[in-house]
MDAnalysis code that builds the backbone (N, CA, C; Angstrom):
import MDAnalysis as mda
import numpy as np

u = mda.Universe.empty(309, n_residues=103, atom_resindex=np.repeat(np.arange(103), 3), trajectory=True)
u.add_TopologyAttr("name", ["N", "CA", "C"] * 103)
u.add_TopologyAttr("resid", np.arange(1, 104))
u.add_TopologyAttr("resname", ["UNK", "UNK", "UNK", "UNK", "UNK", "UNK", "UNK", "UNK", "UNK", "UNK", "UNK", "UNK", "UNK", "UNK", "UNK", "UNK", "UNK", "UNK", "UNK", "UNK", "UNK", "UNK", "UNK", "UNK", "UNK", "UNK", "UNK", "UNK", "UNK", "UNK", "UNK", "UNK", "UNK", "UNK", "UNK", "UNK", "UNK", "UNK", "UNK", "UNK", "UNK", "UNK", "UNK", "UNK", "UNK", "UNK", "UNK", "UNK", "UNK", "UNK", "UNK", "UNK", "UNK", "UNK", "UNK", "UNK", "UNK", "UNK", "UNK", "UNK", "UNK", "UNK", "UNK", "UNK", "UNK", "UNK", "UNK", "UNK", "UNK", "UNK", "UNK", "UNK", "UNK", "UNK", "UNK", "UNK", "UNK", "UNK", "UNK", "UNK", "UNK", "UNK", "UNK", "UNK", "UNK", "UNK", "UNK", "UNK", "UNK", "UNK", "UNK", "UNK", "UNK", "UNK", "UNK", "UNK", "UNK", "UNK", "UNK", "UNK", "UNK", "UNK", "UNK"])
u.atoms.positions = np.array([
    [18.819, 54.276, 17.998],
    [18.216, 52.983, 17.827],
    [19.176, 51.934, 18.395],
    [18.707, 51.097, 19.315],
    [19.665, 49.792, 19.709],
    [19.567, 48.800, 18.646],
    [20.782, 47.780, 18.714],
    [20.565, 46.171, 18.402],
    [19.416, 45.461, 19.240],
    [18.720, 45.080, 17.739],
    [18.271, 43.582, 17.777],
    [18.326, 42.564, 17.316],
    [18.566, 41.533, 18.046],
    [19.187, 40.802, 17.196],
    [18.453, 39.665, 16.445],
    [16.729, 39.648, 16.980],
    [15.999, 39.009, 15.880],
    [15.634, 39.630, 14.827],
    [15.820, 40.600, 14.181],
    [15.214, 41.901, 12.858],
    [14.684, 42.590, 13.561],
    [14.190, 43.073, 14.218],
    [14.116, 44.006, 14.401],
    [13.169, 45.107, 13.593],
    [13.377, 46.157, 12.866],
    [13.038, 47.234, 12.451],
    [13.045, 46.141, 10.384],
    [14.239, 45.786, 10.678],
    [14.758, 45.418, 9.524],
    [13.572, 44.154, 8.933],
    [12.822, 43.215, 9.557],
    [12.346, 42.248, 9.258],
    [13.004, 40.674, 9.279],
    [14.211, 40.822, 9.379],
    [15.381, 39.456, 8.803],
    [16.193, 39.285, 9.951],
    [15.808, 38.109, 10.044],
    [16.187, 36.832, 11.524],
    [17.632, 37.151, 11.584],
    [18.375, 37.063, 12.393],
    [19.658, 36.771, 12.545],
    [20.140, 35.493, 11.857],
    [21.606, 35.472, 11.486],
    [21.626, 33.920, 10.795],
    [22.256, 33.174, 11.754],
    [22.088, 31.849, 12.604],
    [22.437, 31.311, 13.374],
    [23.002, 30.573, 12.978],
    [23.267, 29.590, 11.443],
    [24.230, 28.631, 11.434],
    [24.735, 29.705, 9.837],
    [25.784, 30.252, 9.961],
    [26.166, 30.741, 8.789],
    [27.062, 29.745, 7.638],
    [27.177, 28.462, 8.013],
    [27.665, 27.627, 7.008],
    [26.556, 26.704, 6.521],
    [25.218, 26.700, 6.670],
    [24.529, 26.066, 6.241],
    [23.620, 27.000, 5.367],
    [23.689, 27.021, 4.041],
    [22.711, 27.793, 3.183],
    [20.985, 27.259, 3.607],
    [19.786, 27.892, 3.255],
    [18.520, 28.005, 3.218],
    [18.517, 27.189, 2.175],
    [17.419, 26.129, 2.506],
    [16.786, 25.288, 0.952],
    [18.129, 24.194, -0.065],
    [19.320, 24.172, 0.956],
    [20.355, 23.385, 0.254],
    [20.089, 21.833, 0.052],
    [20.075, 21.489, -1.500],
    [20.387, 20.368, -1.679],
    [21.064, 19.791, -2.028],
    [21.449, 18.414, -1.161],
    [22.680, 17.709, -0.968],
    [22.638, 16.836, -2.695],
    [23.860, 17.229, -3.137],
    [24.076, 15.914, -4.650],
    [23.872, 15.194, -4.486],
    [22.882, 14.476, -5.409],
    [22.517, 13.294, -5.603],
    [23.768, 12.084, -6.103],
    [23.779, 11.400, -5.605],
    [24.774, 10.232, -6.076],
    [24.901, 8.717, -5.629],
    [24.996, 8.110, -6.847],
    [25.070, 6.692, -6.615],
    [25.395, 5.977, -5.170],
    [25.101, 4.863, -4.355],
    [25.380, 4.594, -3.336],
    [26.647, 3.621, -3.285],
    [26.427, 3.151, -4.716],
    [27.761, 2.528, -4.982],
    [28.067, 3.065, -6.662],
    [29.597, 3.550, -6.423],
    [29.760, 4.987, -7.709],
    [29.825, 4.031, -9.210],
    [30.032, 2.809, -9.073],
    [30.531, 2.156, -10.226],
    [29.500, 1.185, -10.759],
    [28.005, 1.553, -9.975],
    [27.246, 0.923, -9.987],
    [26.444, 1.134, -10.953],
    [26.122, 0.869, -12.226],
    [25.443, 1.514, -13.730],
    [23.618, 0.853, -13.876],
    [22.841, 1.074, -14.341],
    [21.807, 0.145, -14.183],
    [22.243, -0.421, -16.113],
    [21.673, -1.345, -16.047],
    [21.913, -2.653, -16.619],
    [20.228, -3.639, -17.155],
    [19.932, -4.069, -18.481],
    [18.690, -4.466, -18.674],
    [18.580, -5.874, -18.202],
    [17.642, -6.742, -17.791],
    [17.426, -8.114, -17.423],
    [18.196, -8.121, -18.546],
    [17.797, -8.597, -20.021],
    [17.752, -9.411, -20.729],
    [19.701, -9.728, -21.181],
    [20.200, -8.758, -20.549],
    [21.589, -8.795, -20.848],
    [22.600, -9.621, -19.789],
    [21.831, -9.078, -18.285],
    [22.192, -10.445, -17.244],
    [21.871, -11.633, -17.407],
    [20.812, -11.821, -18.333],
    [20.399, -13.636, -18.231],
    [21.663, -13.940, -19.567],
    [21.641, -13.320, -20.130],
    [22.556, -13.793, -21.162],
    [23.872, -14.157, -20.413],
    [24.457, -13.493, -19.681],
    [25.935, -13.958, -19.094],
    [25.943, -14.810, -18.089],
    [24.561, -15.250, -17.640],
    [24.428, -16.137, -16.418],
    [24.294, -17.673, -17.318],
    [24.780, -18.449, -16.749],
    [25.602, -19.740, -17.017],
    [23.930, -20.675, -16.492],
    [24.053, -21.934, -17.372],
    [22.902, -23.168, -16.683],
    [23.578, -24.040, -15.973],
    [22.936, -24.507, -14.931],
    [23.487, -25.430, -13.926],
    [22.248, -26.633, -14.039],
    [22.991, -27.592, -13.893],
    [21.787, -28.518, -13.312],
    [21.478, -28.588, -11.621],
    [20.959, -28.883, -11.394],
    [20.991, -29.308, -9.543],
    [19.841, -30.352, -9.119],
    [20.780, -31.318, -8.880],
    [19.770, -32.440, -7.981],
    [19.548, -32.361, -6.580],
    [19.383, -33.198, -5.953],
    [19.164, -33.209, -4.478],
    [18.343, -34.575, -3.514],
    [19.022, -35.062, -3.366],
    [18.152, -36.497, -2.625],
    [17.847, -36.702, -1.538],
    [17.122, -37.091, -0.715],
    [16.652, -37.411, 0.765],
    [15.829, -38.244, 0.689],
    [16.892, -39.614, 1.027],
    [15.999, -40.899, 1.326],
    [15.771, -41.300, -0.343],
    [14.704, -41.908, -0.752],
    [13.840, -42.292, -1.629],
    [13.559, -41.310, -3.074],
    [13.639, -39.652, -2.205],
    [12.825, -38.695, -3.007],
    [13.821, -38.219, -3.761],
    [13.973, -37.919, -4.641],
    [15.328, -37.117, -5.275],
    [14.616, -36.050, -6.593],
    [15.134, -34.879, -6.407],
    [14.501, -33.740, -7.356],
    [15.558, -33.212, -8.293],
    [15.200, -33.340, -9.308],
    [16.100, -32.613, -10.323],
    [15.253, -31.264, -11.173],
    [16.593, -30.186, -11.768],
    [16.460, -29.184, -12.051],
    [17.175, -28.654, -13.089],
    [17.064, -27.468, -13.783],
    [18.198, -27.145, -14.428],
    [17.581, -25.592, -14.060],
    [18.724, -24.578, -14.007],
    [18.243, -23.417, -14.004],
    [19.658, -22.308, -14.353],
    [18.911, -21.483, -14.232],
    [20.332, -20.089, -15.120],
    [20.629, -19.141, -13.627],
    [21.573, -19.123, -13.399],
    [22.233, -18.779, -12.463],
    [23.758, -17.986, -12.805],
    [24.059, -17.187, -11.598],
    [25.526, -16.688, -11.855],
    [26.407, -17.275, -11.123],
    [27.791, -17.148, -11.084],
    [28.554, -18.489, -9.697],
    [28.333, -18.131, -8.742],
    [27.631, -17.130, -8.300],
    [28.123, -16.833, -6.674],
    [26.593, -17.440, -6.500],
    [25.468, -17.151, -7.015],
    [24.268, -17.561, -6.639],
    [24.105, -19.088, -6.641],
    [25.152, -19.366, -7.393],
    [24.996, -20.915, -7.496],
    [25.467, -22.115, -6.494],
    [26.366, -20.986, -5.876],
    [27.155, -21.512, -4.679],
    [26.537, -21.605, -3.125],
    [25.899, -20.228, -3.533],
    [24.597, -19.960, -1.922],
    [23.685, -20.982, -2.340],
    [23.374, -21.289, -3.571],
    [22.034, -22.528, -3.878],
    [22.832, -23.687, -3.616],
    [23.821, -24.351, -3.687],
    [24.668, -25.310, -3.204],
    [25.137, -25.653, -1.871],
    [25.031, -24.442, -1.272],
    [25.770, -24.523, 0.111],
    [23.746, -24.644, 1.141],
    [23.179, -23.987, 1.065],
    [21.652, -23.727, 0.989],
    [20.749, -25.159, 1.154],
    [20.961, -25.921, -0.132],
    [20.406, -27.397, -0.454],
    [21.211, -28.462, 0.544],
    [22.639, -28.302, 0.943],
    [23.482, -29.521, 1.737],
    [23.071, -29.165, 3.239],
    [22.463, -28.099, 3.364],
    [22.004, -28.277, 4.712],
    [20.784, -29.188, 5.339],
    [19.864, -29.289, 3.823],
    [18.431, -29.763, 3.903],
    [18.268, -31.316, 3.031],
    [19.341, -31.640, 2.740],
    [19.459, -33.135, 1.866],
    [20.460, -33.886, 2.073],
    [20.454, -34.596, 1.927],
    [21.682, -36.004, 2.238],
    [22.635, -36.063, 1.111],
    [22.392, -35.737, -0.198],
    [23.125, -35.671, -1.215],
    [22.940, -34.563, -2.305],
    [23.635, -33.667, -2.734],
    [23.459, -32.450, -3.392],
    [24.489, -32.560, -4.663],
    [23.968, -31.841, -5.896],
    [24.944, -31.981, -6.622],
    [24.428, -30.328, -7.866],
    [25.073, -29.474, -7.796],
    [24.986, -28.559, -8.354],
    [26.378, -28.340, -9.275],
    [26.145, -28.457, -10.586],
    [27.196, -28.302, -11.289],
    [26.559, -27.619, -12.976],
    [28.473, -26.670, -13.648],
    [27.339, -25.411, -14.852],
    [27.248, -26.839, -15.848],
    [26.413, -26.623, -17.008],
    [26.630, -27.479, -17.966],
    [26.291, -26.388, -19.359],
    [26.726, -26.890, -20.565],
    [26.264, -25.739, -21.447],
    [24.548, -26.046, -21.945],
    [24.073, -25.283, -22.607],
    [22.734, -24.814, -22.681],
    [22.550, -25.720, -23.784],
    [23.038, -26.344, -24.780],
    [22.605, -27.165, -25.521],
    [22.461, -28.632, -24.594],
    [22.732, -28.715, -23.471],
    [22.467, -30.115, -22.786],
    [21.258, -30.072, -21.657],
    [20.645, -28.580, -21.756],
    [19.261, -28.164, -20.902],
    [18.264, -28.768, -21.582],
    [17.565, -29.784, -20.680],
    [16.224, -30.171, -20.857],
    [15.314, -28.867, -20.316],
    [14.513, -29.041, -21.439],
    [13.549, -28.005, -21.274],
    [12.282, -28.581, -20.529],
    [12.020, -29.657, -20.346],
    [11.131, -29.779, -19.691],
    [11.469, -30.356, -18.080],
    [12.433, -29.565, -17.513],
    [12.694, -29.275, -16.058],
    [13.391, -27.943, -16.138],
    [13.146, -27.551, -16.973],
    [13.759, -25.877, -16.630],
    [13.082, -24.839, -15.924],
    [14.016, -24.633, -15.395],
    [13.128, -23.320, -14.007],
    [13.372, -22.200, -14.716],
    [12.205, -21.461, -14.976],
    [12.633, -20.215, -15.863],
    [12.103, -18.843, -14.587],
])
């Protein structure tokens, strides 16, 4: 009987990549390792209130809203491109008017 080297007699392929197993699955894992999931209601709690105005010309809009610093800073830097006068600063939550609150 000669070699064959697709099976042959035997039925079973030759193995062409012998470091790659049949049906292998790769571990699953975080894309960032330190990255945990976390509930809303526990991020709004550590996120700080800001007020933020904004004027152009005549019109001027005020706000208060719950934010973290870095978001507050892209909303600050964001608004001085599109207004003449900007003012985003934290204040504590007992000085939030509720009837301009952005929820």
């Amino acid at each position: 009987m000669h070699y064959k080297p697709y099976g042959g007699k035997t039925g079973r392929a030759m193995i062409k990549y012998p470091h790659i197993q049949k049906n292998a699955q790769r571990k699953n894992t975080l894309v960032y390792p330190g990255l945990t999931t976390v509930s809303l209601d526990r991020i709004i709690t550590y996120m700080k209130y800001y007020y933020v105005m904004c004027q152009k010309g005549a019109s001027i809009h005020r706000a208060y809203v719950q934010l973290d610093p870095g978001s507050a800073d892209v909303l600050h830097d964001s608004l001085e491109q599109r207004y003449d006068l900007v003012q985003v600063c934290a204040v504590k939550p007992e000085e939030v008017d509720p009837d301009i609150l952005i929820k």
